[in-house]
N, C-alpha and C positions, 0 to 999 in steps of 0.2 A: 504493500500500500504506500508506504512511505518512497520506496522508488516510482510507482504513478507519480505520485506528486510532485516529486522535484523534475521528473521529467514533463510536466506538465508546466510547472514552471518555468523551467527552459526555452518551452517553446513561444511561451508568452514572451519573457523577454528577449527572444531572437528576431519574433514576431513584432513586440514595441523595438525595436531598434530599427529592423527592415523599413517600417513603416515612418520610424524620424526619418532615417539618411532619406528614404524619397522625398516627403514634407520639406526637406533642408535643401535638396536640391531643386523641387520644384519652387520656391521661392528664390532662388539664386538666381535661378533662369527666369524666373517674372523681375526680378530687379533690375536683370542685365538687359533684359527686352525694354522697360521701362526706361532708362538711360540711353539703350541708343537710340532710340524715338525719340528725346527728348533732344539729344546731340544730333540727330539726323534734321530733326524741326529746325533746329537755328540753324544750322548749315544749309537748308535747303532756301530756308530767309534770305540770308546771307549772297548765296549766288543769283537769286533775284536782284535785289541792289545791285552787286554789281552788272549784273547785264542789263539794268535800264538805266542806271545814272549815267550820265551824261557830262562834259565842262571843259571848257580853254582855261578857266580863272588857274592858275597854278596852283593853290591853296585846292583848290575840287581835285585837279588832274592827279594830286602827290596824296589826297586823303582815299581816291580811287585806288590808286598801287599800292598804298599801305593793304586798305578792305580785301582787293584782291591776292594778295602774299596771305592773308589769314586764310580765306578760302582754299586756296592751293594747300596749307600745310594742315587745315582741318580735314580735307577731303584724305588728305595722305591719313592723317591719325585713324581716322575713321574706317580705312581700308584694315589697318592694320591691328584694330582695337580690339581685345580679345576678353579684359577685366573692365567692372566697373570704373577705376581710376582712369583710365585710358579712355574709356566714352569720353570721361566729364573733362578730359584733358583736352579733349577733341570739341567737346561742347564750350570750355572756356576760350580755346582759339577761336570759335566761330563767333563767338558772343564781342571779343575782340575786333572783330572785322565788322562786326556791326556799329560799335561806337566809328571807327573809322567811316563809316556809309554813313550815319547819320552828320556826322563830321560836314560830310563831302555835302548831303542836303544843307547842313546851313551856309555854307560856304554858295552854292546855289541862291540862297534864301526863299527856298519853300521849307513847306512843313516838316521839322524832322523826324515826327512819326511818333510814333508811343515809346514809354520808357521803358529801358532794358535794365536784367536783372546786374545789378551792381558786380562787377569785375574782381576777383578775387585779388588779383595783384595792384589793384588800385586801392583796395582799401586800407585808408586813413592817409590817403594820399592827399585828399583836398582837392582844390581845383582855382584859380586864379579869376581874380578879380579885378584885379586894374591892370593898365597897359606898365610894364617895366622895362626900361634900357640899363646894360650896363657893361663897361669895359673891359678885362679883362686880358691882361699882356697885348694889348695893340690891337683888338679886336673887340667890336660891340654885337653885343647880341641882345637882340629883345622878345619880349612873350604879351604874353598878354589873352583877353577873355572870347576875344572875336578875330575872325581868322582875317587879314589882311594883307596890302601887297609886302609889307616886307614880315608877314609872322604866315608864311604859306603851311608853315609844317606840324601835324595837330598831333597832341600827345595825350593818350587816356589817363593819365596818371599811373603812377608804378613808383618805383624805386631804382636807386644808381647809388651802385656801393654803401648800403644800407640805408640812404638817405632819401627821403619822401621827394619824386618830382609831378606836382598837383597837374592834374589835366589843361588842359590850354593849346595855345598855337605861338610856335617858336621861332624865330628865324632861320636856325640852323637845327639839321636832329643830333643837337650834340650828345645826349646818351649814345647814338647809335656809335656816330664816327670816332667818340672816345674808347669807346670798347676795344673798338679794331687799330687804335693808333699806340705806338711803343709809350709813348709819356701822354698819353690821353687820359687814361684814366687821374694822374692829378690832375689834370689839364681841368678836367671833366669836375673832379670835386669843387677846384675853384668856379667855373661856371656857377655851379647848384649852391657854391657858399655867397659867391655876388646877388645871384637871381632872389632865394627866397632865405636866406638865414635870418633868425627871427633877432638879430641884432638891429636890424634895421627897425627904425619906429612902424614903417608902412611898407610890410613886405609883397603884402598885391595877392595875398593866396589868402581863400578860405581854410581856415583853420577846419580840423576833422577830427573825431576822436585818434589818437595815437601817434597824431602827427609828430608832439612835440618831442617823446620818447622817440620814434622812428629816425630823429633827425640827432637824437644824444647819442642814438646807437653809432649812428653813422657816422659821429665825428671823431670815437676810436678809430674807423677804418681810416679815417681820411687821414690822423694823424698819424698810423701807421707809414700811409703810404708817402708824406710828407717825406716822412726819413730815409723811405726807402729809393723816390723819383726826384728827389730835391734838385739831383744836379740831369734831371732829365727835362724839369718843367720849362729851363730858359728855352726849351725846342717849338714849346707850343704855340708857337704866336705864328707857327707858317699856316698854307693854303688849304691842309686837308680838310677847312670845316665848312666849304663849300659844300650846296647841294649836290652840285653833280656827280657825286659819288655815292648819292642814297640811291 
């Protein structure tokens, strides 16, 4: 009797176990089904703007090529997505390329359409509110709230060497061309310490939650790299921070 039993009980819990791993699996595959639908939705958004926006203005034409570079590197994610991180990595690129499209609609000045869901790499980035110029080794660059002829180049907000750079429109994409240049990167922190450090009485950027840590974090790195680019920075005042290399 006592063996019945325990082999009845066996079969029970081999029986609840079969029955979790399916329940655990069918839910994994409704999440992951759920996510790429949700990634496949904004990406499919996404390739609409770009196939009907339209523009000469420069500010439209460069907020075009940014929208369309998301799309190219979402549709690639998207091929290749196999876990839920990978959809949503593929859904934040596309969501990216949106802010760029709508960019490019105001820069048009129609409607810029409904609000998209908040960018994960933007947040407590802020976003800029007055127009700012400022010099930096023999070079001026300005930013500002509305996209014009000399601020063509639009930035969703993000971060540059741990320091917060607020959404707006740039004259030059110094995040980008500092990356790619040997002493750009100090090159690049002094830009982001001229543009918005909260030294200044009227720094021109909406304040955001996290901003003001994101920008203490960031000025370990910067003074890191002080010591380490010191004698690279006198290089930074040459040509490369033309557009024509975006």
């Amino acid at each position: 009797m006592e063996i019945l039993l325990v082999a009845i009980l066996v079969v029970l819990l081999v029986g609840a176990f079969v029955w979790w791993r399916r329940e655990s699996a069918a839910r994994e595959a409704r999440s992951l089904a759920d996510v790429r639908a949700d990634a496949q939705r904004w990406y499919e958004r996404l390739g609409g703007q770009v196939m009907n926006l339209h523009g000469d203005h420069p500010a439209v034409r460069q907020a075009l090529v940014d929208a369309g570079e998301r799309y190219n590197a979402a549709g690639s994610q998207l091929e290749q997505a196999r876990t839920v991180q990978q959809y949503r990595l593929a859904r934040e690129t596309a969501l990216e390329g949106l802010t760029y499209a709508r960019a490019a609609r105001v820069a048009l000045g129609i409607d810029p359409g409904p609000e998209l869901p908040p960018l994960a790499a933007a947040q407590g980035a802020g976003e800029l509110t007055r127009e700012r110029q400022v010099d930096v080794q023999g070079q001026t660059f300005k930013a500002g709230p509305q996209p014009g002829r000399d601020t063509p180049y639009y930035y969703p907000g993000g971060r540059f060497q741990g320091r917060p750079v607020p959404a707006g429109w740039y004259s030059t994409p110094w995040w980008k061309t500092a990356l790619g240049a040997g002493a750009g990167v100090v090159g690049g922190l002094l830009i982001a310490d001229a543009l918005f450090s909260p030294a200044f009485a009227d720094p021109g950027y909406g304040y955001a939650a996290g901003y003001e840590e994101g920008f203490g974090d960031g000025a370990d790195h910067g003074d890191q790299g002080g010591d380490v680019g010191g004698d690279q920075a006198g290089d930074f005042g040459g040509g490369d921070f033309g557009g024509g290399d975006f």
